[in-house]
C-alpha distance (Angstrom), angle and dihedral (degrees) to the residues before:
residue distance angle dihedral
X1 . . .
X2 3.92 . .
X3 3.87 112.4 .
X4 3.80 112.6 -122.2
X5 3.82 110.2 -99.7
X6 3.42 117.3 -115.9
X7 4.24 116.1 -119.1
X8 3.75 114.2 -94.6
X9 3.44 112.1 -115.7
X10 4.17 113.8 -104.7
X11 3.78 110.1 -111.3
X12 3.85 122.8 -88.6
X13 4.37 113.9 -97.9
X14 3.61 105.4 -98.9
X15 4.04 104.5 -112.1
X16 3.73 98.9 -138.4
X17 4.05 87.9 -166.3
X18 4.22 88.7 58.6
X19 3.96 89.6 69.1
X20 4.02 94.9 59.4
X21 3.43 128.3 72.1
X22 3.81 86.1 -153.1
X23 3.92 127.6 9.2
X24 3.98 130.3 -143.0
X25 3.89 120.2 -10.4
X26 3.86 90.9 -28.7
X27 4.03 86.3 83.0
X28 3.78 94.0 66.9
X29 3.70 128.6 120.1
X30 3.76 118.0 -87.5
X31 3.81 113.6 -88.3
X32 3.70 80.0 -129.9
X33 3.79 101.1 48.2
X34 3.81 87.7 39.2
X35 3.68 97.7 57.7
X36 4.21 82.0 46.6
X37 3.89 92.9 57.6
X38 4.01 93.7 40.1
X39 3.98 87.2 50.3
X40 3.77 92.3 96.4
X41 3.35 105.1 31.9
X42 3.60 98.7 69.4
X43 3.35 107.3 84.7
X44 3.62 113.3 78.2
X45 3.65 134.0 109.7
X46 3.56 121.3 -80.8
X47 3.68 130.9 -152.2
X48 4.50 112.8 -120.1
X49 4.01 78.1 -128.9
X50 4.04 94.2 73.5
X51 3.33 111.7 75.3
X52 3.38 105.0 179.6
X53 3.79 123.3 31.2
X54 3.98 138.8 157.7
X55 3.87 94.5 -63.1
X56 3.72 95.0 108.7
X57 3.84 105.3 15.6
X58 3.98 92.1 -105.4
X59 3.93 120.7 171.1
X60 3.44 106.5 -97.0
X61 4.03 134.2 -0.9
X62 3.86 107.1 -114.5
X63 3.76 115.9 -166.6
X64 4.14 119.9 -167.2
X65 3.87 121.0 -117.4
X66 3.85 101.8 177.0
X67 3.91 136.8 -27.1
X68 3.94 87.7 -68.4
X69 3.60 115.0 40.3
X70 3.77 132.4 34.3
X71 3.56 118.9 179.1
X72 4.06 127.1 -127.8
X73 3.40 124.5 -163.5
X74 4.14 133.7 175.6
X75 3.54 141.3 169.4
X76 3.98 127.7 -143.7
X77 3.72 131.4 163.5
X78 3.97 136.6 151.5
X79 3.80 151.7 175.3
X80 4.19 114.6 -83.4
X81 3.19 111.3 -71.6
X82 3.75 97.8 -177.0
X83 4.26 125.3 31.8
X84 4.27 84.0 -126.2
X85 4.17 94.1 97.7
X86 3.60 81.0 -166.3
X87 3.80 94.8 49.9
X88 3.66 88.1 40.6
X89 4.09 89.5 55.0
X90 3.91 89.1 43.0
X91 3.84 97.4 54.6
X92 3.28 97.0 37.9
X93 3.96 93.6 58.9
X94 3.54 90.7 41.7
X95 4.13 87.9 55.0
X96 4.24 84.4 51.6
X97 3.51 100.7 48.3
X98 4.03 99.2 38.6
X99 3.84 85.1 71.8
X100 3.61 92.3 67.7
X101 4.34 87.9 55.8
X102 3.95 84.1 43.1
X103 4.09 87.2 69.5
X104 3.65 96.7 33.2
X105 3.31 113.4 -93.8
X106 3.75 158.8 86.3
X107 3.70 122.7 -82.1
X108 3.58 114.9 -143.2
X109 3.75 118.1 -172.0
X110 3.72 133.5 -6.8
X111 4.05 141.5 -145.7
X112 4.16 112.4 -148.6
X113 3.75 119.3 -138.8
X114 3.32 110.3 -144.9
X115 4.00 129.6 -177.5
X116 3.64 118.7 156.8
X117 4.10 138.3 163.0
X118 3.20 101.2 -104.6
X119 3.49 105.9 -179.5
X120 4.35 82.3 56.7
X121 3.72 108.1 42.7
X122 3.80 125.5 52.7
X123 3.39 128.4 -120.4
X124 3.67 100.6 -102.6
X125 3.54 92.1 53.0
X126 3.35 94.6 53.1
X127 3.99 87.0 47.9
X128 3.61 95.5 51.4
X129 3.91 87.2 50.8
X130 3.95 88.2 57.2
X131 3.78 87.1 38.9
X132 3.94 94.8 57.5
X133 3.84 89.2 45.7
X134 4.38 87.3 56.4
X135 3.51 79.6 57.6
X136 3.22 105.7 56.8
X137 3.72 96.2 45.3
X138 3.94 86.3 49.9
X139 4.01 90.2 51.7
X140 4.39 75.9 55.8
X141 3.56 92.2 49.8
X142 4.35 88.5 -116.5
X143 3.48 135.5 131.5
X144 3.75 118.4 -133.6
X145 3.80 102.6 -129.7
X146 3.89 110.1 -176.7
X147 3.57 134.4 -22.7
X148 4.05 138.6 -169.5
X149 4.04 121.1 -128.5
X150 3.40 131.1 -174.5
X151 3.79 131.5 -179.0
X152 3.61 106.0 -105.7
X153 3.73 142.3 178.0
X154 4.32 101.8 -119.7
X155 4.01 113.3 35.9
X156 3.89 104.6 -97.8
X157 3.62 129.6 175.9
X158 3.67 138.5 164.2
X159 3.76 160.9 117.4
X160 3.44 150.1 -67.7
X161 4.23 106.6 -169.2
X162 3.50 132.9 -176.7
X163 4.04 130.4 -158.1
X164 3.45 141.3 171.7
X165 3.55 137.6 -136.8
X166 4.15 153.1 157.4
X167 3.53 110.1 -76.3
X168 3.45 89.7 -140.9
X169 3.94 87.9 56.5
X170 4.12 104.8 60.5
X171 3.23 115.7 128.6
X172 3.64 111.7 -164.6
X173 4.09 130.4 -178.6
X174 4.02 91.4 -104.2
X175 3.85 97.4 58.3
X176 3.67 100.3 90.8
X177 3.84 125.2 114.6
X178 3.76 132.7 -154.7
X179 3.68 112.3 -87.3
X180 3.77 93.1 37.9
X181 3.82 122.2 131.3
X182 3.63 125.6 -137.8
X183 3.73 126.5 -126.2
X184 3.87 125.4 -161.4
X185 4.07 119.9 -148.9
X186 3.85 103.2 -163.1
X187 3.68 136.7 12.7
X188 3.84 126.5 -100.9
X189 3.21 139.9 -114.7
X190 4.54 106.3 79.4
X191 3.89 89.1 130.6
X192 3.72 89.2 53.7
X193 3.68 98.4 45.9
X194 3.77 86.7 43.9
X195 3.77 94.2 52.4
X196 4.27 85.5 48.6
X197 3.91 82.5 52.9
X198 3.71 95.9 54.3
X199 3.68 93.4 49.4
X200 3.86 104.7 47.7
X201 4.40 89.6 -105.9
X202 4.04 96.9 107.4
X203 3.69 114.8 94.4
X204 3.82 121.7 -164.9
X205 3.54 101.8 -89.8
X206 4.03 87.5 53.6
X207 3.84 88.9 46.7
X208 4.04 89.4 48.3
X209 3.83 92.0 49.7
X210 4.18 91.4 50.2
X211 4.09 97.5 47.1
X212 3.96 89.3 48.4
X213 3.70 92.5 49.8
X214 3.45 99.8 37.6
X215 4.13 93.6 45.4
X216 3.79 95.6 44.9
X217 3.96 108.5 105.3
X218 4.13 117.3 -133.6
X219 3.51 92.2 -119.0
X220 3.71 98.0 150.7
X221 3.89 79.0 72.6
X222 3.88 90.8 84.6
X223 3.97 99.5 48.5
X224 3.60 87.6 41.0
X225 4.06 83.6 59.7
X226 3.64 85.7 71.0
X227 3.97 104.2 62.2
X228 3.94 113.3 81.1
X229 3.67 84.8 -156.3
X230 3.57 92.8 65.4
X231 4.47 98.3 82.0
X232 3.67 103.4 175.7
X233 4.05 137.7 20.7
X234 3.55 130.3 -174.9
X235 4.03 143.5 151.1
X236 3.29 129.6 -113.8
X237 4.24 110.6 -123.6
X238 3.36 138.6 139.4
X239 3.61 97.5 -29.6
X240 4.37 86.8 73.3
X241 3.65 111.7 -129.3
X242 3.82 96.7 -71.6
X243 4.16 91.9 62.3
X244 3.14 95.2 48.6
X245 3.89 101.3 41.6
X246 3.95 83.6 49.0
X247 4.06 87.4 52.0
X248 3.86 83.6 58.4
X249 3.85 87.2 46.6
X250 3.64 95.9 58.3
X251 3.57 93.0 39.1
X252 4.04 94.7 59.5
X253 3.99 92.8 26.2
X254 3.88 89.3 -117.7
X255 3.89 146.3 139.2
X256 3.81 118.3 -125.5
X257 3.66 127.8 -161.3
X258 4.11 119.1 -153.6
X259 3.74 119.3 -155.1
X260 3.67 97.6 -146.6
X261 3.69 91.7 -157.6
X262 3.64 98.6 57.4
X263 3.58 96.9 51.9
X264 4.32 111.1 104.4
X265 3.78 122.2 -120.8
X266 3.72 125.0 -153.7
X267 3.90 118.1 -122.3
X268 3.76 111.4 -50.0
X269 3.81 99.7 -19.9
X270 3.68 104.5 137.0
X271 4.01 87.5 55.1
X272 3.37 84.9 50.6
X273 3.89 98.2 50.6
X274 3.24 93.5 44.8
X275 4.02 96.2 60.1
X276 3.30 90.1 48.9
X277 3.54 111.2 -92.4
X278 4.17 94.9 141.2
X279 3.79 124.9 131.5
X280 3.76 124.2 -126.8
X281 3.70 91.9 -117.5
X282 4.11 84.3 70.2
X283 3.56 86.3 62.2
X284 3.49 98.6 42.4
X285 3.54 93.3 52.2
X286 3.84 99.5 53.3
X287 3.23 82.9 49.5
X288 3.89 96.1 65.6
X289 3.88 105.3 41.2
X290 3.95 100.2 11.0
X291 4.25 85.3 101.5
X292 4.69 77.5 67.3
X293 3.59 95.7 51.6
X294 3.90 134.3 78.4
X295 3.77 123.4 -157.1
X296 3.60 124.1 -163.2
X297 3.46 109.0 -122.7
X298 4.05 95.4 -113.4
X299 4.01 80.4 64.5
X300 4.08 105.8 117.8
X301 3.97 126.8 -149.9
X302 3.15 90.5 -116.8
X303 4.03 98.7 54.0
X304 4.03 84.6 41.2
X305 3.55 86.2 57.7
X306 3.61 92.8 50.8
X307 3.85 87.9 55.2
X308 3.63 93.5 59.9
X309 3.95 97.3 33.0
X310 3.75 109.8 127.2
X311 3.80 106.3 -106.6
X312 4.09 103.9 -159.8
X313 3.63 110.5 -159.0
X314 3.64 87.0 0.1
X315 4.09 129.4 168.3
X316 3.77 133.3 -66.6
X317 3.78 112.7 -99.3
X318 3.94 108.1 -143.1
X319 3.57 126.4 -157.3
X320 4.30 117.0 -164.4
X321 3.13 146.7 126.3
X322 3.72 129.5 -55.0
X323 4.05 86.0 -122.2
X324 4.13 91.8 61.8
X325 2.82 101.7 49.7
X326 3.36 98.5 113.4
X327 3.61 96.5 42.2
X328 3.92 92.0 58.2
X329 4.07 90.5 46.2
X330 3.78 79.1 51.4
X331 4.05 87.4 52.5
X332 3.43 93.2 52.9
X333 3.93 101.4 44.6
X334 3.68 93.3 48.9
X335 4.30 79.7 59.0
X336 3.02 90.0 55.5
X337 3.74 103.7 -100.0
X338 3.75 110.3 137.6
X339 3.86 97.5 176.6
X340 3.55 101.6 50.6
X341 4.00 109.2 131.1
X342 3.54 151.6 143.1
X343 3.54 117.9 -60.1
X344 3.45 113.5 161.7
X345 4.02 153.4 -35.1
X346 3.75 142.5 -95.5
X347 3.89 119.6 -140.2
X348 4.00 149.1 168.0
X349 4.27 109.9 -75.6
X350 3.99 134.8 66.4
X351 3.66 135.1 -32.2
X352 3.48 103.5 -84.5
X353 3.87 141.0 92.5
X354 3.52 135.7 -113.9
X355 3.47 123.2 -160.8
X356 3.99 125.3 -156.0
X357 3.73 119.1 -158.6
């Protein structure tokens, strides 16, 4: 008499985050190593037509094509940052397409790049990763029209988006003036959560907190196009808050001063940060433009770290006038950004930042 056989055991969930050796913005290139590779590449003519280029690592190029309309156009695309393929397509769109806001304008249509393991993921993973990323362009108001995939080795997806906007109306990292405040759109603290994620420590609330930050377009970006007392715009990636605020610094040939206190958190981050939960790309990053920054002494590790935390998908970084203030925080909570705030100031001096606790 044959023994009844006991029930295989259903397969394991495929952890998008175990294929990459670094999820979201926190896998890009050093600012340090990146500047190294750009070094030569620098030097070549440029047509009157592009307005902004790679001289002070802005958003997006944007190149003119009459009096009315100049076109922008970017590229982003990373390893998963979250196990969701549909989250992972989602926030990764939203991360592409926010660049367009970040100069001002409206994106228009994007291309998906797409390279996946195919021999390792299924098919309807790989689907839902492409179906998160029509999502995202949807929530944008964009069609995806093409793409390019390859079968890679890590998960990677993608896009390539296109906007358009006045050419009177860019609004490029280098634009601000001294005198001007800074303005935060969303909190801190996605490399963090992203790190818990990876390591088992994030609990739903955490995970809820991440996907709405991280999927919520910039769109105050394009109405904040509109006020000549808005000088410089920018988003906040992989760089943290500190590189890119320094980018802005370099751009204008200004000092900035943070207000560590007034900067926003996400859910439960500095609990987070300071077990432990940090990425490498935090490290990495003090590590190339730490020597341009001043802390106050009360500064902690762990709020340093949160300075220099990879921020994928992160919030626009406005710089204005003290006067509209108000009228930009009005911007941004018509968008739908509640915590956007005060975080900071731009004045006469060097490059660098200091940061006040």
């Amino acid at each position: 008499m044959n023994s009844p056989q006991t029930p295989a055991a259903p397969p394991a969930p495929i952890r998008l985050t175990s294929f990459s050796h670094g999820g979201g913005c926190g896998c890009k290139v050093a600012p340090g190593l990146l500047t190294e590779i750009l070094r030569g590449v620098r030097n070549f003519p440029v047509p009157r037509e592009l307005l902004v280029g790679i001289e002070t690592a802005d958003d997006a190029a944007v190149y003119r094509l009459n009096d009315e309309q100049a076109l922008i156009a970017t590229t982003d695309f990373f390893m998963p940052i979250v196990d969701d393929p549909y989250d992972f397509g989602r926030i990764a769109a939203t991360n592409a397409i926010s660049d367009v806001y970040a100069m001002g304008g409206t994106p228009i249509m994007a291309l998906a790049l797409v390279g996946m393991p195919i021999d390792k993921l299924p098919l309807e993973v790989i689907g839902k990763i492409l179906e998160g990323g029509e999502s995202g362009c949807a929530a944008a108001g964009i069609p995806i029209a093409g793409g390019h995939t390859i079968d890679s080795v890590e998960p990677i997806y993608g896009l390539v988006v296109m906007g358009l906007v006045h050419p009177d109306k860019v609004k490029t990292n280098a634009g601000a003036r001294a005198g001007d405040v800074l303005i935060l759109g969303k909190p801190l603290g996605v490399g963090v959560l992203s790190a818990a994620l990876k390591k088992g420590a994030l609990d739903a609330a955490g995970y809820a907190a991440m996907i709405a930050s991280t999927t919520q377009l910039n769109t105050p970006g394009r109405h904040l196009a509109h006020l000549d007392a808005v000088h410089a715009l920018t988003d906040i990636t992989g760089f943290g808050l500190l590189g890119h605020l320094l980018e802005v610094c370099r751009g204008a040939k200004l000092s900035a001063v943070l207000d560590m206190g007034s900067i926003p958190m996400l859910t439960d981050v500095e609990r987070l940060a300071t077990a432990g939960y940090i990425t490498g790309a935090s490290a990495r990053n003090w590590m190339a433009y730490g020597d341009d920054v001043a802390l106050d002494p009360a500064i902690t590790t762990m709020q340093r770290a949160l300075l220099t935390d990879p921020q994928t998908s992160g919030g626009l970084l406005v710089a204005c006038t003290p006067a509209a203030v108000e009228q930009v925080l009005e911007v941004f909570r018509g968008e739908g950004f509640a915590v956007a705030t005060v975080v900071g100031r731009l004045e006469s001096g060097p490059a660098q930042v200091r940061v006040a606790a």
